[in-house]
C-alpha positions in Angstrom: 3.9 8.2 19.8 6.2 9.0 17.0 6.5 12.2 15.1 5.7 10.5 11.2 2.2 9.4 13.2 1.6 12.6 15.2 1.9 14.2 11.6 -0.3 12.1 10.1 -3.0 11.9 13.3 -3.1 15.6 12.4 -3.6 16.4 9.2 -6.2 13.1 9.1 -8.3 14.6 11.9 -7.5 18.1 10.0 -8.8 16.6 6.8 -11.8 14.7 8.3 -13.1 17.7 10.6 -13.0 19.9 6.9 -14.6 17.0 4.8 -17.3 15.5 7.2 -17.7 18.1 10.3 -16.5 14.9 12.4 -15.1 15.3 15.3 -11.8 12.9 16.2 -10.6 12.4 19.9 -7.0 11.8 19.0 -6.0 9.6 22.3 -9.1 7.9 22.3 -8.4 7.2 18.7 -5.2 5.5 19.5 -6.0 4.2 22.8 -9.5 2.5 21.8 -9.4 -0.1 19.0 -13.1 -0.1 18.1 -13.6 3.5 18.3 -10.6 4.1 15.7 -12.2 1.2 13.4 -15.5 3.4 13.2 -13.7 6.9 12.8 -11.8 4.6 10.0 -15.1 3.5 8.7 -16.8 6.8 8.3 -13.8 8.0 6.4 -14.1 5.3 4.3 -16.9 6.3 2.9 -15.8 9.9 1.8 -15.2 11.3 -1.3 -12.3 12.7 -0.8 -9.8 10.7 -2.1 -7.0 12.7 0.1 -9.1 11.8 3.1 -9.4 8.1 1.8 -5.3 7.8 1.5 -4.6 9.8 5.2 -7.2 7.3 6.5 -5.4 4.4 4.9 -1.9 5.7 5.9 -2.8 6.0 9.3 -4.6 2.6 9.7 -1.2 1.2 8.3 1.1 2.8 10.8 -0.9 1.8 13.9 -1.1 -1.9 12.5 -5.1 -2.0 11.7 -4.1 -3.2 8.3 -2.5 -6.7 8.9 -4.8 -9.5 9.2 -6.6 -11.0 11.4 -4.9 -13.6 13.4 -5.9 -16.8 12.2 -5.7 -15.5 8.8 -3.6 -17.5 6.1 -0.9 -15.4 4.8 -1.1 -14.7 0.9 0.4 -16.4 -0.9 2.2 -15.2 -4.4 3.0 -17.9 -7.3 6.4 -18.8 -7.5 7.9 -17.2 -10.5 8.3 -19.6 -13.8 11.7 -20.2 -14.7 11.5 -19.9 -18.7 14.0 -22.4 -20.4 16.2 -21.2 -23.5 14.9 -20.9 -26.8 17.4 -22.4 -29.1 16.4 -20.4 -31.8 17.3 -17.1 -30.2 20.6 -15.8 -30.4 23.0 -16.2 -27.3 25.9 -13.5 -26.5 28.3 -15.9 -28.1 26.1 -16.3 -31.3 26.1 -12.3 -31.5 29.7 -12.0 -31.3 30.4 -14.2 -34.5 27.5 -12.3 -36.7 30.1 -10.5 -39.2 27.7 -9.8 -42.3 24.6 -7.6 -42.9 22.0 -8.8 -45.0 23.9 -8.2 -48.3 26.3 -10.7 -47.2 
């Protein structure tokens, strides 16, 4: 176990044992998949939004948050390429503007 999740195992089961009065067996909690979904769960449903982030980090870091296995990966629209406007000015265009508007 690595010292950013040891940190963060901490002050979660800190935070949770202040917030809720539960109780967290920390190698149980890393050990047993389903047991650390529940503890997970009943943070969750806190209030306490500092409670609801350490929750969140902490799912992240052991990997609870990817999905499932036979889940389709997301997929993010390809950015539109815009083409040029001949109307608007290009760098050249700028360079050759000698006048203001009183000529």
């Amino acid at each position: 176990m690595d010292a950013v999740l040891m940190q963060l195992m901490a002050r979660f089961k800190l935070k949770l044992l202040r917030a809720l009065t539960v109780k967290v067996d920390t190698y149980r909690f890393i050990a047993d998949r389903d047991y650390a979904m529940s503890v997970l769960a009943i943070a969750d449903q806190s209030e306490d939004e500092d409670l609801i982030i350490l929750a969140m980090q902490v799912s992240d870091h052991l990997g609870l948050l990817e999905p499932p296995v036979g889940a389709a990966p997301a997929k993010h629209p390809a950015p539109k390429s815009t083409p040029p406007n001949p109307a608007s000015p290009t760098v050249g265009d700028a360079n050759r503007y000698i006048f203001g508007a009183r000529g």
